[in-house]
mmCIF file of the C-alpha atoms, coordinates in Angstrom:
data_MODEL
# 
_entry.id   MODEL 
# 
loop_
_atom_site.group_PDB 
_atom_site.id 
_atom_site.type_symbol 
_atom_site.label_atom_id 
_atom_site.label_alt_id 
_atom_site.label_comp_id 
_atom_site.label_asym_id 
_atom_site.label_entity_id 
_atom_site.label_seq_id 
_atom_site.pdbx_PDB_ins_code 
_atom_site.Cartn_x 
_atom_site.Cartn_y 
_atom_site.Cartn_z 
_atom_site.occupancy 
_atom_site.B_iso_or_equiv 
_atom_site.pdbx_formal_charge 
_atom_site.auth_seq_id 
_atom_site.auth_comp_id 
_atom_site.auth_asym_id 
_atom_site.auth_atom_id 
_atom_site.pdbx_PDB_model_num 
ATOM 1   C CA . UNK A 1 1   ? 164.739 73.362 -38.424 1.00 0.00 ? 1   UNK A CA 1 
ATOM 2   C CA . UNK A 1 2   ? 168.065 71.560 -37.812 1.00 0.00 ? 2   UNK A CA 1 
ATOM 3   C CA . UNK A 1 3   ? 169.998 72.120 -35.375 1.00 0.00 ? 3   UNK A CA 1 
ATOM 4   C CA . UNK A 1 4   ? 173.782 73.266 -37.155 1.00 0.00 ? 4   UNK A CA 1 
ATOM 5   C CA . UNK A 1 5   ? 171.090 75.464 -39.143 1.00 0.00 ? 5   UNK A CA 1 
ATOM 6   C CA . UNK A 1 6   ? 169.911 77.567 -36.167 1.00 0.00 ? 6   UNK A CA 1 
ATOM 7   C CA . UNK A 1 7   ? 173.415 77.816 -34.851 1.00 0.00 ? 7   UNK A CA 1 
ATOM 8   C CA . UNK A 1 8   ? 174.964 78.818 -38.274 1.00 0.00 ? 8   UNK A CA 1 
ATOM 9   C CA . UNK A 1 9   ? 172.013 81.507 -38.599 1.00 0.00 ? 9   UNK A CA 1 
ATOM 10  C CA . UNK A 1 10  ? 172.858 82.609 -34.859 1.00 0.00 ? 10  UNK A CA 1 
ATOM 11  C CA . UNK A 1 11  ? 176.892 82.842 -36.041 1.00 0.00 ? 11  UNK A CA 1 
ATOM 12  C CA . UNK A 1 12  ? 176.190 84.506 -39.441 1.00 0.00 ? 12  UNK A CA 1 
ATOM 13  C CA . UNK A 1 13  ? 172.748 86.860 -39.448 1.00 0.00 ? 13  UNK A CA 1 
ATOM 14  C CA . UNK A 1 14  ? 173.066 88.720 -42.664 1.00 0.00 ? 14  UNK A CA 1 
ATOM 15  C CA . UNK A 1 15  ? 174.138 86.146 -45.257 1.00 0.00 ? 15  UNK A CA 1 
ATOM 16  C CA . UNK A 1 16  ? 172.476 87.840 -48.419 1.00 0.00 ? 16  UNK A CA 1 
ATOM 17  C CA . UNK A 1 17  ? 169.405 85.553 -50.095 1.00 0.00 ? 17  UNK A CA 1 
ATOM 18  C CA . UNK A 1 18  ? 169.536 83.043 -52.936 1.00 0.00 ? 18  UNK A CA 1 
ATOM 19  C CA . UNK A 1 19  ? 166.930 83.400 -55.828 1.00 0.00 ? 19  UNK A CA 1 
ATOM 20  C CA . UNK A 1 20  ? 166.450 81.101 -58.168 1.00 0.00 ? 20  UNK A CA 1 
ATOM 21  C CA . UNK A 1 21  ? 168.970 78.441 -57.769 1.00 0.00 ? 21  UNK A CA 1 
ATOM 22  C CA . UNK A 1 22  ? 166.266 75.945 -56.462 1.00 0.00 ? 22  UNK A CA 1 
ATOM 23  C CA . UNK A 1 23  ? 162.856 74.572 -57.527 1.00 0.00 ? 23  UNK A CA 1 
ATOM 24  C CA . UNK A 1 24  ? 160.280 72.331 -56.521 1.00 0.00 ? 24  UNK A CA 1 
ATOM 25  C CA . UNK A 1 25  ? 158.211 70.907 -59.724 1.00 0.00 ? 25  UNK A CA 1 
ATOM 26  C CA . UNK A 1 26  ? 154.482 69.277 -59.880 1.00 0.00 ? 26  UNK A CA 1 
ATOM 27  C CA . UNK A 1 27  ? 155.103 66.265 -58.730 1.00 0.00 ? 27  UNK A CA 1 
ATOM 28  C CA . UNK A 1 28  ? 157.409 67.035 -55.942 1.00 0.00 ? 28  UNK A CA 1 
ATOM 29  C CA . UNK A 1 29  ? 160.842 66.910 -56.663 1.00 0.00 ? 29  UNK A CA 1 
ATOM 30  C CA . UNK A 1 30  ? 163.482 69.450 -55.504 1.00 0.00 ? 30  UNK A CA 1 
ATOM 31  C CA . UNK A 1 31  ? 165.836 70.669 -58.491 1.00 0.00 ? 31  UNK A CA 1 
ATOM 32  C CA . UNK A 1 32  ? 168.591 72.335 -59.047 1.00 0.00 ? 32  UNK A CA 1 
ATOM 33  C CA . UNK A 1 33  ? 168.209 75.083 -61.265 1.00 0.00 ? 33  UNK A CA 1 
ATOM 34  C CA . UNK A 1 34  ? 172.415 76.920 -62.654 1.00 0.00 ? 34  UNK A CA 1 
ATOM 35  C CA . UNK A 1 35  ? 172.385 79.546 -64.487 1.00 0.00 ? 35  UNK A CA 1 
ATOM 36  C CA . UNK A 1 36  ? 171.529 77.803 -67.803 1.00 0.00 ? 36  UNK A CA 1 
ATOM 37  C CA . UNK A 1 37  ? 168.171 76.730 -66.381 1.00 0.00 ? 37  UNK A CA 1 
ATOM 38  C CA . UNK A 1 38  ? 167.257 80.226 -65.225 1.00 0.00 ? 38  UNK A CA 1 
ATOM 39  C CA . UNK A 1 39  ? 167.845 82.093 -68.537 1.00 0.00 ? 39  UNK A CA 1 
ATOM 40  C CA . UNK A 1 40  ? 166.018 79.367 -70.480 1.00 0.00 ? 40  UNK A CA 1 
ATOM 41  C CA . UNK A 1 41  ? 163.372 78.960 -67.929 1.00 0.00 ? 41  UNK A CA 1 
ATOM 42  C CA . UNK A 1 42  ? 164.258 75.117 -67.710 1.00 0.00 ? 42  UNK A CA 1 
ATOM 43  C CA . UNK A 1 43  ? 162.800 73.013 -64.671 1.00 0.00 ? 43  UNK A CA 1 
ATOM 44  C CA . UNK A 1 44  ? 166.868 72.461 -63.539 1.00 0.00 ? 44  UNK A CA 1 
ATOM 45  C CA . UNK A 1 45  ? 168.746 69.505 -62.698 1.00 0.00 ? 45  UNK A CA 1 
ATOM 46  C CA . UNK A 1 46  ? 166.379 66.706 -60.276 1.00 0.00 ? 46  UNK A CA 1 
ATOM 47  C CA . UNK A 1 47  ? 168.597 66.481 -57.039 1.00 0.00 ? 47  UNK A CA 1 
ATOM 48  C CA . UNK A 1 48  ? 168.429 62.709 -56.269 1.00 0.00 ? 48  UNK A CA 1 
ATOM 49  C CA . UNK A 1 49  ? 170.380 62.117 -53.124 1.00 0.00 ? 49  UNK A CA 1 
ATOM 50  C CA . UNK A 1 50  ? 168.597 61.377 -50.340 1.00 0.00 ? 50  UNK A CA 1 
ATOM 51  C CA . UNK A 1 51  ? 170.279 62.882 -47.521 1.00 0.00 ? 51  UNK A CA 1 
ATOM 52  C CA . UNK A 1 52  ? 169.895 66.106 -49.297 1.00 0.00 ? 52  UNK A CA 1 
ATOM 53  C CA . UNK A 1 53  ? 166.641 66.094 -49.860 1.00 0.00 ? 53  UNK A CA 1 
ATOM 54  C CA . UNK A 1 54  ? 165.771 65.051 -45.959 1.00 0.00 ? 54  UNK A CA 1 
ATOM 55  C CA . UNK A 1 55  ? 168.024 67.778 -44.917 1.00 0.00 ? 55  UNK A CA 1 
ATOM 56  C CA . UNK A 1 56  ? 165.829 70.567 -47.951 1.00 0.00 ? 56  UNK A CA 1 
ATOM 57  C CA . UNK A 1 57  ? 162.871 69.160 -46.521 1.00 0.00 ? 57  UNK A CA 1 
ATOM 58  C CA . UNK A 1 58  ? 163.381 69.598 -42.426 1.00 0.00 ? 58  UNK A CA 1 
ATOM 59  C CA . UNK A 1 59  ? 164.534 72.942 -42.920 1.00 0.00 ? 59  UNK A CA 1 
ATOM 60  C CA . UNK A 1 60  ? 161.430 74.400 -46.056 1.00 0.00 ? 60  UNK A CA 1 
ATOM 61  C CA . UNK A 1 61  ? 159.271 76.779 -44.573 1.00 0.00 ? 61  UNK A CA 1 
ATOM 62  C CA . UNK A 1 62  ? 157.660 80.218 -45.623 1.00 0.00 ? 62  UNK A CA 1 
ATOM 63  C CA . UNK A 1 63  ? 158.164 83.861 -44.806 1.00 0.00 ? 63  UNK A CA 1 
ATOM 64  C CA . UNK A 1 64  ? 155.682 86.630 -43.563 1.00 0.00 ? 64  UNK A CA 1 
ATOM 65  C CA . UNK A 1 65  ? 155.805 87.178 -47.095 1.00 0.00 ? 65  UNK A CA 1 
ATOM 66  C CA . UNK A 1 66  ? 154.352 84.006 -48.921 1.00 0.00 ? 66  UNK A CA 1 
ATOM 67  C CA . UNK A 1 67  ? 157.160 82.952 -49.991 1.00 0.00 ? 67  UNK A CA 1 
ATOM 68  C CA . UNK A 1 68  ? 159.131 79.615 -49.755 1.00 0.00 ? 68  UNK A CA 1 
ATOM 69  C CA . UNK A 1 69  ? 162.739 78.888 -49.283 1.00 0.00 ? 69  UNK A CA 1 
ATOM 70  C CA . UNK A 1 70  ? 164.711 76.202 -47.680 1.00 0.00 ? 70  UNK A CA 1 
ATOM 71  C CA . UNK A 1 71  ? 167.361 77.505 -45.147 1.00 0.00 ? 71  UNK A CA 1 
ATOM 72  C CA . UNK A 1 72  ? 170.662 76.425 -45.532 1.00 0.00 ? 72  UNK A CA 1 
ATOM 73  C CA . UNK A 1 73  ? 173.033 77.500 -42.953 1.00 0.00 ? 73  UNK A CA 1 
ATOM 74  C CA . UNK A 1 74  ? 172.794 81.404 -42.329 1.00 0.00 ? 74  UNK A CA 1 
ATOM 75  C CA . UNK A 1 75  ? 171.347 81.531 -46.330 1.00 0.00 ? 75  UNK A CA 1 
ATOM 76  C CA . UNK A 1 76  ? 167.734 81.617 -47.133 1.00 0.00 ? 76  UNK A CA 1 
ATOM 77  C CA . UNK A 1 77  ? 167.486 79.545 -50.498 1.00 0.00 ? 77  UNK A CA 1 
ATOM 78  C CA . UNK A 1 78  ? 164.196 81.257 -52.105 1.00 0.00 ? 78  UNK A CA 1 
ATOM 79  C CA . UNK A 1 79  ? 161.916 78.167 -54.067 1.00 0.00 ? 79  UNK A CA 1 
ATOM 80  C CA . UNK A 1 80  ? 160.241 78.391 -57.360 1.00 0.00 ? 80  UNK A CA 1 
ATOM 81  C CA . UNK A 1 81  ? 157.150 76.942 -56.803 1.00 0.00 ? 81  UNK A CA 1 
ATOM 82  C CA . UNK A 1 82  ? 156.008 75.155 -60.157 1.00 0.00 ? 82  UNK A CA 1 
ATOM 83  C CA . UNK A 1 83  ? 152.840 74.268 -58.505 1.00 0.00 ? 83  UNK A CA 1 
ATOM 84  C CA . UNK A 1 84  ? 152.365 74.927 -54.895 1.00 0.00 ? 84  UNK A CA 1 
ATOM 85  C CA . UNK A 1 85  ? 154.196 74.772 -51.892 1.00 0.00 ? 85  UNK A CA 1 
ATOM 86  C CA . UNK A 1 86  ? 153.822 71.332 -51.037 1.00 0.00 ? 86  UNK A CA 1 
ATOM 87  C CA . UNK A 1 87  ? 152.909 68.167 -53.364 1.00 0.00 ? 87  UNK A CA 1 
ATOM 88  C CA . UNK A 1 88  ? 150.497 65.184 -52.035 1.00 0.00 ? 88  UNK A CA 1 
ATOM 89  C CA . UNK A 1 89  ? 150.818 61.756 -53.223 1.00 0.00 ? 89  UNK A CA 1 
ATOM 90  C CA . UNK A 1 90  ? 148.177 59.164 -52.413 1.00 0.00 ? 90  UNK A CA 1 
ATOM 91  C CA . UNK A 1 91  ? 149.117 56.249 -49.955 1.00 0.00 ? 91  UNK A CA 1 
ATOM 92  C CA . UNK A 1 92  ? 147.080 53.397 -49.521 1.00 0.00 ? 92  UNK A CA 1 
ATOM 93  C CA . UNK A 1 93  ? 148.237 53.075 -45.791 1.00 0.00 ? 93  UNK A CA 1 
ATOM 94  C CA . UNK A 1 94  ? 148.679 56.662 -44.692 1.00 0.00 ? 94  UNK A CA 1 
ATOM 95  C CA . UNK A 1 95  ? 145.810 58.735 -47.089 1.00 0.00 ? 95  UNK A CA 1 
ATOM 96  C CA . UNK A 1 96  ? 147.868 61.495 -48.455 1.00 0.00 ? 96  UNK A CA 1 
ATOM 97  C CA . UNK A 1 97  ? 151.157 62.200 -48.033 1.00 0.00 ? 97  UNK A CA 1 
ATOM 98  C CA . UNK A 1 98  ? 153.875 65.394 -48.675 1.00 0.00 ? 98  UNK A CA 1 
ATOM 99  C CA . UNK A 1 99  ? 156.783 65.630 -50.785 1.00 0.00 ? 99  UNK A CA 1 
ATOM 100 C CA . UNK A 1 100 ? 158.485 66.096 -47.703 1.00 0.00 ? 100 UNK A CA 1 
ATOM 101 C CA . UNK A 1 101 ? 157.331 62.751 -46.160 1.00 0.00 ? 101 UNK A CA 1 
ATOM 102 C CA . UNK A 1 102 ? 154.938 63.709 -43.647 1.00 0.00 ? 102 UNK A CA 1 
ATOM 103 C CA . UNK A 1 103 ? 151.051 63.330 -43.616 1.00 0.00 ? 103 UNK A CA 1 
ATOM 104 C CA . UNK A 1 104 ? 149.023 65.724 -44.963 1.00 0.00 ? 104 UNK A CA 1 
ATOM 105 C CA . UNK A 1 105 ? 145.808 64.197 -42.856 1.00 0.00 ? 105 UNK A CA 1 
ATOM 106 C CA . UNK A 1 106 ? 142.691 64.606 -44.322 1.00 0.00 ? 106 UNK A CA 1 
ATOM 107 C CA . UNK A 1 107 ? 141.892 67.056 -46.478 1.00 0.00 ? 107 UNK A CA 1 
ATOM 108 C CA . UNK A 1 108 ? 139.386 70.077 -45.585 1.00 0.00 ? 108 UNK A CA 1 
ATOM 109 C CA . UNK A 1 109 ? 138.837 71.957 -48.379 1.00 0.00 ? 109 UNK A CA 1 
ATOM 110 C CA . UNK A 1 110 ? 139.706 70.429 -52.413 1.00 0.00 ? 110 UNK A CA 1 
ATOM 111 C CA . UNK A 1 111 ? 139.876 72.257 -55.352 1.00 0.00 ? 111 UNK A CA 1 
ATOM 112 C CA . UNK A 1 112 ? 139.860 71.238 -58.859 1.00 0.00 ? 112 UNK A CA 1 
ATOM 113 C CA . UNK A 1 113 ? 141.409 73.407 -61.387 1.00 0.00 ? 113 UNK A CA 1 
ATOM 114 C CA . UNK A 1 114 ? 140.236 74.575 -65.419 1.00 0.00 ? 114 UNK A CA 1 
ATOM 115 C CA . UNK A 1 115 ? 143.699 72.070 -66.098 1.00 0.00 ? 115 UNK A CA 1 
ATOM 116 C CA . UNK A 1 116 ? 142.080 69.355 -64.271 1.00 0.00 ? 116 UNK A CA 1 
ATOM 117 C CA . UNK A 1 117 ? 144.811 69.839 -61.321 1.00 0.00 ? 117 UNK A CA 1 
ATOM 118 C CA . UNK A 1 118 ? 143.868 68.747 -57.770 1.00 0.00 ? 118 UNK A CA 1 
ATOM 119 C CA . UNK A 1 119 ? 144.587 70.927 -55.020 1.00 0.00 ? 119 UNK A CA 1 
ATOM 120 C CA . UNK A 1 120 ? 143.837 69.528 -51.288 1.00 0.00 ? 120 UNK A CA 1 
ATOM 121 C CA . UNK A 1 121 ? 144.341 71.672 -48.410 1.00 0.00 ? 121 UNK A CA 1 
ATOM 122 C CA . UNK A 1 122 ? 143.988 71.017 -44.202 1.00 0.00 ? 122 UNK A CA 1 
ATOM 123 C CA . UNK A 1 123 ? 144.899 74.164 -42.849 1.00 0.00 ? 123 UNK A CA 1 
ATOM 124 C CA . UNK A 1 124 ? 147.909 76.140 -43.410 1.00 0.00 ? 124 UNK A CA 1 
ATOM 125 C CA . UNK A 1 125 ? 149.270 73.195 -45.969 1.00 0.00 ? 125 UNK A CA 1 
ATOM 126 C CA . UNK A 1 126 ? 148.260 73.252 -49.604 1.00 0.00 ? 126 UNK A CA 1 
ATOM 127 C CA . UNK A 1 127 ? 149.483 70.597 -52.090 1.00 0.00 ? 127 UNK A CA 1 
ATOM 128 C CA . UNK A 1 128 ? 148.786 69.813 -55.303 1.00 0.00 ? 128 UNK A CA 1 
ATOM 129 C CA . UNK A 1 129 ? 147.989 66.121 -56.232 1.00 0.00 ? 129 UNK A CA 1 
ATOM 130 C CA . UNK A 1 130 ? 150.847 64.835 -57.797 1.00 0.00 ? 130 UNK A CA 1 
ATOM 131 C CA . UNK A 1 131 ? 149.768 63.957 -61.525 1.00 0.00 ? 131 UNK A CA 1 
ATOM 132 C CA . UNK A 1 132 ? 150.556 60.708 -61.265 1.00 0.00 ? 132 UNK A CA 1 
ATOM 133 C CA . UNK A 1 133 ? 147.878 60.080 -58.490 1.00 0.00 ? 133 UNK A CA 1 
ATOM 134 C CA . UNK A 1 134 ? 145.255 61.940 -60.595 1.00 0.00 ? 134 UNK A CA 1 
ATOM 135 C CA . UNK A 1 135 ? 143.943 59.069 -62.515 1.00 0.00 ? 135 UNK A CA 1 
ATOM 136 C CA . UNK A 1 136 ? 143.197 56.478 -59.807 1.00 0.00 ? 136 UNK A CA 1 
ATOM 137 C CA . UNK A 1 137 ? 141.817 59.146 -56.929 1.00 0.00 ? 137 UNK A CA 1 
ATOM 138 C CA . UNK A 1 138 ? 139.141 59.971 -60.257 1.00 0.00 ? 138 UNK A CA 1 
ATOM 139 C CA . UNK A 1 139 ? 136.627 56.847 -59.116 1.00 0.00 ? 139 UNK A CA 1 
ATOM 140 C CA . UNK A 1 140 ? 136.773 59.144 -55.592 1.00 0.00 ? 140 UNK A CA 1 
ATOM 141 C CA . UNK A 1 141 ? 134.917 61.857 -57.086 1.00 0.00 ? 141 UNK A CA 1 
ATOM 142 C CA . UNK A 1 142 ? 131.174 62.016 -57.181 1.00 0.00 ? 142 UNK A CA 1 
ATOM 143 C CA . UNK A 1 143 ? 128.237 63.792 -58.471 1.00 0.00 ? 143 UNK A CA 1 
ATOM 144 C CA . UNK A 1 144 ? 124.805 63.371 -56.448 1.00 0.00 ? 144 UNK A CA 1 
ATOM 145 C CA . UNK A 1 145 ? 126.136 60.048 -54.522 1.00 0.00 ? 145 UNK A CA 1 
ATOM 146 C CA . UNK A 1 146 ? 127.667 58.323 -57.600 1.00 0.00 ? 146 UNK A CA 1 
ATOM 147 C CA . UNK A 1 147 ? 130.928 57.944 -59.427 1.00 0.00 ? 147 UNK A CA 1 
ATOM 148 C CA . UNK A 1 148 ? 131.436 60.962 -61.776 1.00 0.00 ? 148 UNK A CA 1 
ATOM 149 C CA . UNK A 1 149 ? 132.221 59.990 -65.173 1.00 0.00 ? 149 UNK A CA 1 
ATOM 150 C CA . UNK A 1 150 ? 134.307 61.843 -67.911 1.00 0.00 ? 150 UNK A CA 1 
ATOM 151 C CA . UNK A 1 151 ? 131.094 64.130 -69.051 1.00 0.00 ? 151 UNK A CA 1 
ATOM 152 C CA . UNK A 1 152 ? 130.071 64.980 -65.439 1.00 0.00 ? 152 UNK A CA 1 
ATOM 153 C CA . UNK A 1 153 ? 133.566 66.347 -64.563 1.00 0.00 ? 153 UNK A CA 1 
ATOM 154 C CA . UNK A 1 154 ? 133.822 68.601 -68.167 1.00 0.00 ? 154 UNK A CA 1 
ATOM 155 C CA . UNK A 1 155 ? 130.112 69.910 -67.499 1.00 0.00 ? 155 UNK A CA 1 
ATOM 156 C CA . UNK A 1 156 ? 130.755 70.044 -63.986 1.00 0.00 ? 156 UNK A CA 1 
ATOM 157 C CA . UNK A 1 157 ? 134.362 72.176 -65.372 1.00 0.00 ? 157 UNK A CA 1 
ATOM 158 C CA . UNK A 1 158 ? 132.370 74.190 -67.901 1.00 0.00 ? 158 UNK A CA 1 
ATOM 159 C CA . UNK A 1 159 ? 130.373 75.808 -64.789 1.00 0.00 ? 159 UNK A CA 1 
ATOM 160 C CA . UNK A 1 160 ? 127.360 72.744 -64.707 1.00 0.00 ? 160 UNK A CA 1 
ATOM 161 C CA . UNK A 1 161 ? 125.558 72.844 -61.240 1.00 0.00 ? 161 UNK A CA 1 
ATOM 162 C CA . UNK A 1 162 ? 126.188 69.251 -60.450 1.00 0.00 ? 162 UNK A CA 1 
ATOM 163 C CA . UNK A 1 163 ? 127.719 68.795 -56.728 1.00 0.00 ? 163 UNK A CA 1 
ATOM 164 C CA . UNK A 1 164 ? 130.834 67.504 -56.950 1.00 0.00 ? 164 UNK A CA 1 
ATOM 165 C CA . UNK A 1 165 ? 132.384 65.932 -53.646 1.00 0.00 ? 165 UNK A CA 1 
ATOM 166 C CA . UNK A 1 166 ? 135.696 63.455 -53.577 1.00 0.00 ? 166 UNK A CA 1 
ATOM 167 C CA . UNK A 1 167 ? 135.127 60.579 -51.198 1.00 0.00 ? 167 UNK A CA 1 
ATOM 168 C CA . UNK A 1 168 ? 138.467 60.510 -48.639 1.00 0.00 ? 168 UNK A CA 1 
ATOM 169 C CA . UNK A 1 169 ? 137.829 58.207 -46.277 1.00 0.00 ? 169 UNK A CA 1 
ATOM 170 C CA . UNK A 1 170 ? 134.165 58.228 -44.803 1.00 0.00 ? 170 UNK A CA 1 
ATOM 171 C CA . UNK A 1 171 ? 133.436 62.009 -45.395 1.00 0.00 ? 171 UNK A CA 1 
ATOM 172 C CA . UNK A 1 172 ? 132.111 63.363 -48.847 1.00 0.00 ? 172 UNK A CA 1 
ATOM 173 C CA . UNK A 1 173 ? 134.523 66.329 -49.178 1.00 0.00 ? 173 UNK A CA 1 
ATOM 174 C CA . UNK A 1 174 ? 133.157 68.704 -51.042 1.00 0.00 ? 174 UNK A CA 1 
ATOM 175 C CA . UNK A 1 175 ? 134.961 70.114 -54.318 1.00 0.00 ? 175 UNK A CA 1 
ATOM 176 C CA . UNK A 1 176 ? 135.001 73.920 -55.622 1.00 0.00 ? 176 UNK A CA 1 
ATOM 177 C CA . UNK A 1 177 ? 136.834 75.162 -58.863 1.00 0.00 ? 177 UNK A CA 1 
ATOM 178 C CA . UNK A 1 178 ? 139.199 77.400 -59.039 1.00 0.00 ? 178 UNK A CA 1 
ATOM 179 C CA . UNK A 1 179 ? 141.093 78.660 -62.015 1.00 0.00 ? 179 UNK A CA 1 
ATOM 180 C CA . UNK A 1 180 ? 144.754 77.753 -61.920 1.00 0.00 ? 180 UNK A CA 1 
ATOM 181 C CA . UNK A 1 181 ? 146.039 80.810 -62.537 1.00 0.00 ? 181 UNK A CA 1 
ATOM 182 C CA . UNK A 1 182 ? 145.017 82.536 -59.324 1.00 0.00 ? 182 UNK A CA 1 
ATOM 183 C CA . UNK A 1 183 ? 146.129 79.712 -57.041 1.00 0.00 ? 183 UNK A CA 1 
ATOM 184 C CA . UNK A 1 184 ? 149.362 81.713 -55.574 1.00 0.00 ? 184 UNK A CA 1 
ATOM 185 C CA . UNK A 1 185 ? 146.989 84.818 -55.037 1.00 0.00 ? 185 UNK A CA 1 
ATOM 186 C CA . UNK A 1 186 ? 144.369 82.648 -53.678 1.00 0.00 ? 186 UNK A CA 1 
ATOM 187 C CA . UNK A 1 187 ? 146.699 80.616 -50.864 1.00 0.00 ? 187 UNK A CA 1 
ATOM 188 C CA . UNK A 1 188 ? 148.762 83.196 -50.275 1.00 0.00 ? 188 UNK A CA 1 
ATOM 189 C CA . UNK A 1 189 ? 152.136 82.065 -51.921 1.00 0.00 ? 189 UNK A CA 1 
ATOM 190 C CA . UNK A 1 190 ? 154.580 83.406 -54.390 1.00 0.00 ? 190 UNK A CA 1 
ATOM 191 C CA . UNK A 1 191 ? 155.607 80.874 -57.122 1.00 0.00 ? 191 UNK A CA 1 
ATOM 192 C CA . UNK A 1 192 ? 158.471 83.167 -58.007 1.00 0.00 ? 192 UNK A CA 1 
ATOM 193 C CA . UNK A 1 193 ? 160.440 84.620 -55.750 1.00 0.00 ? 193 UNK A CA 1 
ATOM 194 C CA . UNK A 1 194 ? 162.650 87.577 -56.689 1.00 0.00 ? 194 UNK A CA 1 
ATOM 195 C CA . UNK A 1 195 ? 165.313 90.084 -54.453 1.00 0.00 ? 195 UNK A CA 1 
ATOM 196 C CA . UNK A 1 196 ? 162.791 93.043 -55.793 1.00 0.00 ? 196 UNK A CA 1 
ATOM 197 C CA . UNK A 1 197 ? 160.332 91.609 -53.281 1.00 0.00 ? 197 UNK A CA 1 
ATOM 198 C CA . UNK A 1 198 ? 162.617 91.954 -50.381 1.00 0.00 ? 198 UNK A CA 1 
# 
């Protein structure tokens, strides 16, 4: 957490909370969401300046609660979590990498969702693979020792009892499904904060 933010939460302890102003979509972008957004249920507005984001980013964490929120001086900015609380993106230097620009490592444990959605975690971090990055980290999974192809990963999705494992690195990592749905409830996290959890 930054610096002016610890001091500004140290000046002014009992700023009330902020729902639903900001979001973080699938594929890792931090948006802006007025009060047009939030009555229509609309992703918001993508916040594309840089120094904002770095600053969202150093100061995003979670409370005893599950939920996200990015503090911003003495105010606690609750997220709405379109996916989950972090998003990966593949690198070819650096493996996988968070929307917030650091490493996520490699992966212990990966999940792939009813949707086809990816979902990587290494310990307390859990990010969905950006969409994007989907497509080429496909020739990375494989059933008994070989590439899976399209049919292996819909039996594999319609319960088949095919190992699946996605190759990171050296390591066969094995793969589990999961139904999307019960991914907050599952990892702990609230997609949608509200002040009646509070």
């Amino acid at each position: 957490m930054d610096d002016i933010v610890k001091q500004a939460l140290a000046k002014w302890p009992n700023v009330p909370h902020c729902y639903g102003w900001l979001g973080l979509d699938a594929r890792g972008v931090w948006r802006m969401r007025d009060a047009r957004a939030q009555s229509l249920n609309l992703p918001g507005d993508k916040i594309a300046h840089a120094a904002l984001n770095g600053f969202i980013a150093r100061n995003y964490a979670r409370d005893e609660r599950g939920r996200w929120f990015f503090q911003n001086g003495p105010q606690r900015v609750y997220v709405r979590l379109e996916a989950t609380p972090y998003i990966a993106r593949s690198d070819p230097r650096h493996g996988f990498v968070l929307h917030t620009g650091a490493a996520l490592g490699a992966p212990e444990a990966a999940f792939l969702c009813d949707g086809g959605e990816l979902i990587l975690q290494r310990g307390e971090v859990v990010a969905q693979l950006d969409d994007r990055d989907l497509a080429p980290l496909l020739g990375a999974l494989e059933v008994d020792g070989r590439t899976a192809t399209d049919d292996d990963l819909l039996a594999w999705l319609d319960g088949g009892d095919a190992a699946l494992t996605l190759r990171v690195a050296e390591a066969a990592l094995p793969v589990r499904r999961m139904r999307y749905a019960t991914r907050g409830a599952r990892f702990d996290f609230v997609a949608e904060p509200t002040p009646e959890m509070s």
